[in-house]
C-alpha positions as CSV (number, residue, x, y, z in Angstrom):
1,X,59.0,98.0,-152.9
2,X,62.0,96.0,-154.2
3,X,64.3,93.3,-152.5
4,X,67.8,94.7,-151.3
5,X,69.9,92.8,-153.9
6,X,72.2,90.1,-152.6
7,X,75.0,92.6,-152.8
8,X,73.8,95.1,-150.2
9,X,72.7,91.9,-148.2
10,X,76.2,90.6,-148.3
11,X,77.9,94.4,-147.6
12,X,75.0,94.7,-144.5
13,X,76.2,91.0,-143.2
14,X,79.8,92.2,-143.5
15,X,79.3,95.3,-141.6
16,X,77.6,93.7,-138.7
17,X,79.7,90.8,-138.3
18,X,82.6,93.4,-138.3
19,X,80.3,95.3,-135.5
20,X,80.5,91.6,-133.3
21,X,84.2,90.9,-133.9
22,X,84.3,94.3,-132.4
23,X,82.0,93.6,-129.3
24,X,84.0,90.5,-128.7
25,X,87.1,92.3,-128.9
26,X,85.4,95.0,-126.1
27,X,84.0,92.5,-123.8
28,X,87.8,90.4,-123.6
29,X,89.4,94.2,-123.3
30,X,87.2,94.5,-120.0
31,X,88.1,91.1,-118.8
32,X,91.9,91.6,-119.1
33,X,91.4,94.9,-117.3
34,X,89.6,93.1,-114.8
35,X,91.5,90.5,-112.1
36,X,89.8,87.6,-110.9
37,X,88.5,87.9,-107.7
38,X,89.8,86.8,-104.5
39,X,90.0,83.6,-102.4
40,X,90.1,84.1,-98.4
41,X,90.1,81.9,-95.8
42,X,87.9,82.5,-92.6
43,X,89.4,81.4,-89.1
44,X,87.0,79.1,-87.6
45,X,89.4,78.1,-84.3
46,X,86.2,75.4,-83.1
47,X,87.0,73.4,-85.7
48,X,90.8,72.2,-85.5
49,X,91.8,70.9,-88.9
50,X,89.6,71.9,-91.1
51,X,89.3,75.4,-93.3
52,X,87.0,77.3,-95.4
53,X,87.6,79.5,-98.2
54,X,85.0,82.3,-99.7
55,X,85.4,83.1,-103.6
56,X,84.7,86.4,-103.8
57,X,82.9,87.2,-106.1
58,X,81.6,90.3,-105.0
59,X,84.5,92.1,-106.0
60,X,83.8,92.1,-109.7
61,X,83.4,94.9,-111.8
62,X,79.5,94.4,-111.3
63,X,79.4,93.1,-108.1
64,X,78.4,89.4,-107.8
65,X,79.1,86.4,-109.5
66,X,76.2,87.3,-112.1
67,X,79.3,88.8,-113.7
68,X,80.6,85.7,-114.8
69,X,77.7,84.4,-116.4
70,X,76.5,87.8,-118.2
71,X,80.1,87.7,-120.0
72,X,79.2,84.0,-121.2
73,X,75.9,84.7,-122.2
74,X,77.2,87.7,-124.5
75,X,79.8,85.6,-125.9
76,X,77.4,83.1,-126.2
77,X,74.4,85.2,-128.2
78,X,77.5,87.2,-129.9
79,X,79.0,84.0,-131.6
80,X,75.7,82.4,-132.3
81,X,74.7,84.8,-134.4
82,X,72.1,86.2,-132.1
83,X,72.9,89.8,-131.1
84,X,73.9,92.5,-133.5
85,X,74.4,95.8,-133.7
86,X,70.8,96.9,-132.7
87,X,69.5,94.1,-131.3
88,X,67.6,95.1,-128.0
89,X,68.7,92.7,-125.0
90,X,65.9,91.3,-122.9
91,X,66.4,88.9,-119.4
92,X,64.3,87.6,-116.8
93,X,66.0,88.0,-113.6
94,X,65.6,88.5,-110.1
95,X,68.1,91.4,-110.3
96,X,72.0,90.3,-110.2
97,X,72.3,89.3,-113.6
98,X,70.1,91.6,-115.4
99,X,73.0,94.2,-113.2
100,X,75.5,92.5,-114.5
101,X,73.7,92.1,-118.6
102,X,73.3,95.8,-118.2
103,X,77.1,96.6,-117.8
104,X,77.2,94.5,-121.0
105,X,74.8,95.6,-122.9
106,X,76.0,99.4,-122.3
107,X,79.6,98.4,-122.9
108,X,78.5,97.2,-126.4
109,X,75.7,100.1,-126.9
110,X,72.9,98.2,-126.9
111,X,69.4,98.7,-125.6
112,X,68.3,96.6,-122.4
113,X,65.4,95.6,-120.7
114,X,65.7,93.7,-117.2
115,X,62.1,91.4,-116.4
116,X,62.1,91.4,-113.0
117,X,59.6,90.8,-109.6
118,X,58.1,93.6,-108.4
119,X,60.1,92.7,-105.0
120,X,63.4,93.0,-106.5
121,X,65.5,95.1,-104.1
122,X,65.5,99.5,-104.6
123,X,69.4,98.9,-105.1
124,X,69.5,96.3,-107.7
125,X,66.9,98.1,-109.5
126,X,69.0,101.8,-109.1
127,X,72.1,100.1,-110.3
128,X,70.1,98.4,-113.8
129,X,69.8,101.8,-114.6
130,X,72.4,103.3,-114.0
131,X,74.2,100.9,-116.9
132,X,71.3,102.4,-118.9
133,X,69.0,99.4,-118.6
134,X,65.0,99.7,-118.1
135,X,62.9,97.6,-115.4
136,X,60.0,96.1,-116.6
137,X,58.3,94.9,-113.0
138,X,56.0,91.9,-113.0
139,X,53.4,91.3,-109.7
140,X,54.7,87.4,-109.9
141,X,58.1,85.6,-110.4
142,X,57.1,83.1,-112.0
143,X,55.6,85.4,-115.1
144,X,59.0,87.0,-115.8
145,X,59.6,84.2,-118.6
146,X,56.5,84.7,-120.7
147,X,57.1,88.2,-120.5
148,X,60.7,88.6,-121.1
149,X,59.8,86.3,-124.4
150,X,56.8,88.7,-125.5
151,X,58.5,91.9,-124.9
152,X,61.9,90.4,-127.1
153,X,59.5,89.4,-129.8
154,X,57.5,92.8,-130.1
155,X,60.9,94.6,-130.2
156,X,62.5,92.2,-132.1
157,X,65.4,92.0,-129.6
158,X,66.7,88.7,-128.0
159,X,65.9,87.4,-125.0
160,X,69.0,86.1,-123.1
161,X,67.4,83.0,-121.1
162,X,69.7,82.6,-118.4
163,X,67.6,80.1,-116.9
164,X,68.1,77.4,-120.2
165,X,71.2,78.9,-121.6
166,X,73.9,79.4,-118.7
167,X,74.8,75.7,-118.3
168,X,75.9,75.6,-122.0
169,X,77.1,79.0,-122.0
170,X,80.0,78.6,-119.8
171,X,82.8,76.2,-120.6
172,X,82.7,73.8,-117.5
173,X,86.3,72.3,-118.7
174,X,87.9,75.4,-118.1
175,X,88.2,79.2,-120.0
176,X,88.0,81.0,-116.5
177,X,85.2,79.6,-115.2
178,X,84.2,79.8,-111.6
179,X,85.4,76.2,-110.7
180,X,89.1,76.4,-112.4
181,X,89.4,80.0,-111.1
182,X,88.3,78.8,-107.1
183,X,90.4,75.3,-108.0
184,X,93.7,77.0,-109.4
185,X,93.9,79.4,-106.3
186,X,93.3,76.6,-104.1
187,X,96.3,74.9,-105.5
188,X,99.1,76.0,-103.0
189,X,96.7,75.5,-99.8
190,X,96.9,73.0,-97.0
191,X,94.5,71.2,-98.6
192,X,94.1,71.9,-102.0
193,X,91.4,69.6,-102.8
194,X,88.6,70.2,-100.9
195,X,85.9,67.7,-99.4
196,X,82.8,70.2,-100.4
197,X,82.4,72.7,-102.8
198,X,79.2,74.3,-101.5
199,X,77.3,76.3,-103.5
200,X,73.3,77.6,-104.2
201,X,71.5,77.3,-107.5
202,X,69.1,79.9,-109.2
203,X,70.0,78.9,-112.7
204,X,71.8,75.8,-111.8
205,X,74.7,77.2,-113.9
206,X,77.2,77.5,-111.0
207,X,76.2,74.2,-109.9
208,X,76.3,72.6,-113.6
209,X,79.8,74.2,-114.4
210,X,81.5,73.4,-110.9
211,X,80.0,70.0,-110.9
212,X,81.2,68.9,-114.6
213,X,84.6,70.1,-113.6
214,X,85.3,67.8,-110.7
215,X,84.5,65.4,-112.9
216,X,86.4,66.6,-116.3
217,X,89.5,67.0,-113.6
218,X,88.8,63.7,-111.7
219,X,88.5,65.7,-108.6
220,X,87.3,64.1,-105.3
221,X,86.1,66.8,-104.0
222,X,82.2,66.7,-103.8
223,X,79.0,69.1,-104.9
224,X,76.9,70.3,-101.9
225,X,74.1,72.5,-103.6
226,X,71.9,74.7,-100.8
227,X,68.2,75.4,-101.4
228,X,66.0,77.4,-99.8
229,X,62.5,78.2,-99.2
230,X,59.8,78.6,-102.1
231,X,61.8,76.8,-104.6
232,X,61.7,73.2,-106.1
233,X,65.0,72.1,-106.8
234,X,65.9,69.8,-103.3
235,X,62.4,67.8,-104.6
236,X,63.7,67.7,-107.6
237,X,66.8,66.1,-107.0
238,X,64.9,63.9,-104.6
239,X,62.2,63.1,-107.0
240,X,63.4,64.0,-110.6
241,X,60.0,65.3,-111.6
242,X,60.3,68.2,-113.7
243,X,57.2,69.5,-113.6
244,X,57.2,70.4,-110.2
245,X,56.3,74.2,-109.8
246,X,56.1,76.1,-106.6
247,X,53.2,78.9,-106.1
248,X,55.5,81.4,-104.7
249,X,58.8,82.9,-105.1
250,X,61.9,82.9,-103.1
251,X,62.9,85.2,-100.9
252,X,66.7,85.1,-101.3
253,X,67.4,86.9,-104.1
254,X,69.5,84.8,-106.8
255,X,68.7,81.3,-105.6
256,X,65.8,79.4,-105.5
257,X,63.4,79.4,-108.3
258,X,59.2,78.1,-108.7
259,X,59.8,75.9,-110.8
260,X,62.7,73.2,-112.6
261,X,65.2,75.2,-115.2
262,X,66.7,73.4,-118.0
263,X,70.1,74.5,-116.8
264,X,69.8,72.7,-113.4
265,X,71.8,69.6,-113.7
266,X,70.7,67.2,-110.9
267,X,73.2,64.6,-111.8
268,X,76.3,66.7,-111.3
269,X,74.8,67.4,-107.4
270,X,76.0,65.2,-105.1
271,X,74.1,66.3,-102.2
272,X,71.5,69.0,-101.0
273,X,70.3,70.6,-98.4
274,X,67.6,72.9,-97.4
275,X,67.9,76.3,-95.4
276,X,65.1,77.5,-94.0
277,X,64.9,81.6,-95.0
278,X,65.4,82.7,-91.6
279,X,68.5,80.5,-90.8
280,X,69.7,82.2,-94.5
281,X,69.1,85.4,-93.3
282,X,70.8,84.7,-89.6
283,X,74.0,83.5,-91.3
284,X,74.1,86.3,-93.7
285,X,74.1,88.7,-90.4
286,X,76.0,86.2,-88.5
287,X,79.2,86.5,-91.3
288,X,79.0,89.7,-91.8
289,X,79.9,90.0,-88.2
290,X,83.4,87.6,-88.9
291,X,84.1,89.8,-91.8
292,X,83.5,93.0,-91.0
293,X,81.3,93.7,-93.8
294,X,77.9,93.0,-95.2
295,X,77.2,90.0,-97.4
296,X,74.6,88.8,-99.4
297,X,71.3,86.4,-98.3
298,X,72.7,83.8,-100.5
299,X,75.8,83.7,-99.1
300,X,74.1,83.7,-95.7
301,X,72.1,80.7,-97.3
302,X,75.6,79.0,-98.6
303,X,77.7,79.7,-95.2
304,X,74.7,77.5,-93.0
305,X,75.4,74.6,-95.4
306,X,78.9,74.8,-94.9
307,X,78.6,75.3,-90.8
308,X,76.5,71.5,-91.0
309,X,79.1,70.3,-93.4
310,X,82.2,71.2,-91.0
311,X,80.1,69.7,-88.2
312,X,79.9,66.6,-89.7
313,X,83.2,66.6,-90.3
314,X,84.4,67.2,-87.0
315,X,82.4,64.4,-85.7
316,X,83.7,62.1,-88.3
317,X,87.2,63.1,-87.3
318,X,88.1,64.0,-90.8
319,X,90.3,67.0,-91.7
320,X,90.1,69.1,-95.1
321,X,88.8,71.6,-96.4
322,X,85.4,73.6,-97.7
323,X,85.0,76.2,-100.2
324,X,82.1,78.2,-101.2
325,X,81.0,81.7,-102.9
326,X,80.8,84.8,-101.7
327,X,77.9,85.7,-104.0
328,X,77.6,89.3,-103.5
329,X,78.0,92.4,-100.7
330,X,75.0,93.1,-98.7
331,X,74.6,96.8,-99.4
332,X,72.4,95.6,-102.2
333,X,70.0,94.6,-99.4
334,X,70.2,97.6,-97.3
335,X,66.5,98.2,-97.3
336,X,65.5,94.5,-97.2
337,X,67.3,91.9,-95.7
338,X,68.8,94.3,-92.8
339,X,66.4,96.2,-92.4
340,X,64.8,94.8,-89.2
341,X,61.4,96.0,-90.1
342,X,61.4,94.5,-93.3
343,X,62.1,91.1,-91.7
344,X,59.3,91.7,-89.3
345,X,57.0,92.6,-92.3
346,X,57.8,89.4,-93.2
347,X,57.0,87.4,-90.9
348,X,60.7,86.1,-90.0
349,X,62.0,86.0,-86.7
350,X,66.5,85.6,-87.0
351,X,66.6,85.6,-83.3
352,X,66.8,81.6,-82.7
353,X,68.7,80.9,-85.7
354,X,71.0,83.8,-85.1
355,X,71.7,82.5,-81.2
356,X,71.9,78.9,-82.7
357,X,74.4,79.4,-85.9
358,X,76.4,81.9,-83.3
359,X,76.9,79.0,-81.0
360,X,77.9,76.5,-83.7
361,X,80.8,79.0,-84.6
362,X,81.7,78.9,-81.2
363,X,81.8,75.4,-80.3
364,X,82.4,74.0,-83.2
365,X,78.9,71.5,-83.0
366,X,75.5,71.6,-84.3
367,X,72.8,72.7,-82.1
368,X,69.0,72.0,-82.6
């Protein structure tokens, strides 16, 4: 069988490099359609002085701040000359961003396959295919990488890789990343420049980006990154080993992961702190009450750093303020995280951590 001849090599080049100047045109189409989320600010009256703000990040077209990063990673595998035309899309994921890669991937017509645990919630799984995308389940967590890589090479697809690529994927100085977007609506606010940004890591690509950026900016507001359960990143910011692994898997969905990832950037941190899952899962229901709608495990996991933060703040006698994500809404977790049988099923009890973070709201101290 004979070669194509340089010529139809160079006319098949042309046509597909037409086909990603076209795909980048789409995705910044549906960003300019989109505007950027909103920044609220939650009363707490116990603790005179001081504020917090949510980013939500919910309210993107996707619904979580997965959005954010599955745009970069496109743009990223687009201009580096890693996705055409046919090219099959493959990610590991514990469900928000292969959502959000699905949206993409559909936008752009392209076939995609979302590794995931087999204890990935029913709704993130119903909304991957609804963009079109197929779940490929895995019994453990941490086999979702070796997996995601074999099924991208026997399809001869790419395999997205949040987990190494989404700290160089985003532009920390600024191009509407999460930090200028929280730091520019911040700008006309009591106290523009907050003491914490508090945030949790799964890729470490939030962290990475928001971290960089205080510094780029010569910011002095500093990084609290939350941790949870299962999931090696407090010991490795303590201990800088990266080969610890963990033997299990996290329970709150987008943060937390068995073992280091490249894109975790430990340097950038500036403090962290570790929330037990039940205390995650007692703020998540605990904020959902002050907002009048359901939020995400995560952001549970995020609003119990910022309740120790703003206690030791008011102790100190410092004012200022404290902004953190609103990660994503809790209908996704319907049939896990508040579903009170589930939790029993579990073996987590909310109850003392529920009365405990309640009475911190309250009166404005920390108690236990």
């Amino acid at each position: 069988m004979l070669a194509a001849s340089p010529a139809a090599n160079n006319r098949a080049a042309a046509t597909d490099r037409d086909w990603v100047n076209d795909a980048l045109r789409r995705i910044d189409a549906d960003f300019n359609r989109s505007a950027d989320t909103h920044l609220f600010r939650l009363e707490l009256p116990a603790f005179p002085g001081l504020t917090l703000y949510f980013k939500d990040e919910s309210s993107h077209p996707t619904g979580s701040l997965k959005h954010r990063l599955a745009r970069s990673l496109f743009l990223y595998g687009l201009c580096n000359g890693w996705i055409g035309s046919k090219t099959t899309i493959v990610e590991a994921s514990s469900g928000s961003t292969a959502v959000s890669e699905a949206y993409f991937a559909r936008l752009l017509g392209l076939p995609f396959v979302a590794v995931m645990p087999r204890t990935t919630s029913a709704e993130k799984i119903a909304q991957i295919e609804f963009y079109g995308g197929r779940c490929h389940l895995v019994e453990q967590a941490s086999h979702v990488y070796a997996e995601a890589e074999r099924l991208a090479r026997d399809c001869g697809g790419h395999y997205m890789d949040q987990f190494t690529y989404s700290e160089r994927a985003t532009d920390w100085r600024g191009n509407n990343n999460i930090a200028e977007a929280v730091f520019e609506q911040m700008a006309h606010e009591e106290f523009p420049e907050p003491v914490w940004a508090v945030v949790g890591a799964g890729t470490g690509g939030t962290s990475a980006t928001i971290g960089r950026y205080l510094r780029y900016h010569r910011m002095k507001t500093r990084l609290c990154v939350v941790d949870v359960e299962n999931s090696v990143f407090h010991d490795f910011w303590h201990k800088r080993d990266p080969s610890l692994v963990h033997p299990k898997s996290s329970r709150i969905e987008g943060i937390g992961r068995p073992r280091v990832e490249a894109s975790f950037m430990p340097d950038v941190v500036d403090r962290m702190i570790r929330v037990p899952d039940a205390a995650s899962l007692a703020g998540m229901r605990l904020l959902s009450r002050l907002l009048g709608r359901r939020v995400g495990g995560s952001t549970g996991t995020n609003f119990v750093g910022v309740l120790t933060l703003l206690c030791e703040l008011k102790q100190a006698g410092q004012q200022g303020s404290v902004v953190t994500l609103l990660c994503d809404s809790g209908d996704r977790y319907a049939c896990s995280y508040y579903d009170d049988a589930w939790l029993a099923g579990q073996g987590i009890d909310i109850g003392p951590d529920l009365a405990r973070l309640t009475g911190i709201v309250n009166d404005g101290c920390w108690q236990g």
